[in-house]
C-alpha positions in Angstrom: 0.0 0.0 0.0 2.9 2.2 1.1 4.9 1.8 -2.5 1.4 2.3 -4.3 1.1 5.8 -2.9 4.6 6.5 -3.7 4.7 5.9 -6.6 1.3 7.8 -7.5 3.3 10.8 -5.6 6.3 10.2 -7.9 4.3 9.8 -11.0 1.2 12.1 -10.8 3.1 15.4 -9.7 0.7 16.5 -7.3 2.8 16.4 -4.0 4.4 19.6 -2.6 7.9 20.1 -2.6 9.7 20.7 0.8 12.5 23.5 -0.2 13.6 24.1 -3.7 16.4 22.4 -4.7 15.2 19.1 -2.3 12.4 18.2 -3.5 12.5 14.8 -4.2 8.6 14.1 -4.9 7.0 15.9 -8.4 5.4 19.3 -7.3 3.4 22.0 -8.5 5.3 24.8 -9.6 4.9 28.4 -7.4 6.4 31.1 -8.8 6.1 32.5 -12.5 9.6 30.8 -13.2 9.1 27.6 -12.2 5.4 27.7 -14.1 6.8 28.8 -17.0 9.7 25.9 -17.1 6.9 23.4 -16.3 4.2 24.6 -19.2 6.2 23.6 -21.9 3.4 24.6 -24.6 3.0 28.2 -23.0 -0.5 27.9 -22.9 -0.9 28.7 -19.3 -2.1 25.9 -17.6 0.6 22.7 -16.5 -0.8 19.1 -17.5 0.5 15.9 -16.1 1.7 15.1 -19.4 4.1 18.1 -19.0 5.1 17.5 -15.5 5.5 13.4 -15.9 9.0 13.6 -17.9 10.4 15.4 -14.9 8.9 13.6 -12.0 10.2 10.1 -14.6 13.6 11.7 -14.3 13.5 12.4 -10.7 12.4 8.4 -10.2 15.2 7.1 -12.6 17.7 8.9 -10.2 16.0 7.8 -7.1 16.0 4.1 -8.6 19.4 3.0 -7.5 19.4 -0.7 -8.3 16.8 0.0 -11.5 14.1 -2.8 -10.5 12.1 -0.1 -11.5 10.7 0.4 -7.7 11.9 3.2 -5.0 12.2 1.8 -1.8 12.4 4.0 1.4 15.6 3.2 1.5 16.4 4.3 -2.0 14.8 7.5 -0.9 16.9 8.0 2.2 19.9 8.2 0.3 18.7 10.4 -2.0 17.9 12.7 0.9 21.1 12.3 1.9 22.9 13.0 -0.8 21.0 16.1 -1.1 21.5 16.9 2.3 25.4 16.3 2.2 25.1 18.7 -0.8 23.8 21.2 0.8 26.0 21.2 3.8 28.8 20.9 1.8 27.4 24.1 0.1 27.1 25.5 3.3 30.8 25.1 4.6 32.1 26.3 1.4 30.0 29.5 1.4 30.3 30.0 5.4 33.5 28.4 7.0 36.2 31.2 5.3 39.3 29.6 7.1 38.4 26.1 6.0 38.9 25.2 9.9 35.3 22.8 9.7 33.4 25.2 11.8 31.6 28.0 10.9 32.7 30.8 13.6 30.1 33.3 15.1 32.7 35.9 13.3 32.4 34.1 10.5 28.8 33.9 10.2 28.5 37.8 10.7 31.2 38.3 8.0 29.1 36.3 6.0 26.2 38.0 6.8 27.8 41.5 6.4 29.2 40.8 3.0 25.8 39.3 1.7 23.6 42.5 2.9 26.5 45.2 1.2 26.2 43.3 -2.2 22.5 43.2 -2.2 22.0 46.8 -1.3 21.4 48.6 -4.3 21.6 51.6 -3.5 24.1 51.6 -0.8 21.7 53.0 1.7 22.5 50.5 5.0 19.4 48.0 4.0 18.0 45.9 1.6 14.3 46.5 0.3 12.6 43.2 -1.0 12.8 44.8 -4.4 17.1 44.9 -3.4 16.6 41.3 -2.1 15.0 39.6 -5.5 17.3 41.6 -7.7 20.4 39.5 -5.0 18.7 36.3 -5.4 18.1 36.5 -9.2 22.0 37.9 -9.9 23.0 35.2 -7.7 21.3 32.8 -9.8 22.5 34.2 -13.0 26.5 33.8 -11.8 28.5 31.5 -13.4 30.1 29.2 -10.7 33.4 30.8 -10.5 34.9 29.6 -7.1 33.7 32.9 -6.0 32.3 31.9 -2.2 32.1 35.6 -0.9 28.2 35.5 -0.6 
């Protein structure tokens, strides 16, 4: 019963995703971005048909022995793999002396650095308008190395 509702989850892309970049189950896309990746004939509305190639790709990955099932085991290491990313992310972006830790002084150099690059107009803060323009520059960066913010 368990695997049967998994694997409508997987296939149906109806679940919610927990966190972008984690979600392991199909989802509905949220923002304009996400919609407009998922409505692949532009027409404004999102099928299963148009959703089902990425929640097949997501179950492909997931399907570690390829017996064509996902066991919860089979998930758990996805999760963790994905977790283990995103510490690893984490560390790289956070710990600046490459000790293992991330200092207090760290973590407020960090934070320092992050809130000067967003503002815009160098005025002590960031608007929300400051904030998206951050998040979507961020976006657009090549990976260079760069883990400053």
């Amino acid at each position: 019963m368990m695997r049967a509702a998994l694997a409508f989850a997987l296939l149906a892309g109806v679940a919610i995703a927990p966190a972008p970049g984690q979600a392991m189950e199909p989802y509905l896309p949220k923002t304009e971005k996400s919609f407009g990746k998922a409505d692949a004939d532009a027409n404004g509305k999102v099928t299963a048909a148009e959703i089902t190639p990425r929640a097949g790709k997501r179950f492909a990955r997931m399907d570690q022995d390829r017996d064509g099932a996902v066991t919860a085991a089979e998930i758990d290491a996805a999760l963790k793999r994905a977790l283990d990313r995103r510490r690893d992310r984490i560390m790289a972006a956070l710990d600046a002396d490459r000790n293992g830790a991330v200092s207090r002084a760290e973590l407020d150099r960090y934070v320092e650095a992050m809130v000067a690059a967003a503002d815009g107009n160098h005025d002590g803060g960031v608007s929300l308008e400051e904030a998206r323009n951050y998040r979507v520059a961020k976006l657009k960066k090549p990976a260079t190395g760069d883990k400053s913010n």
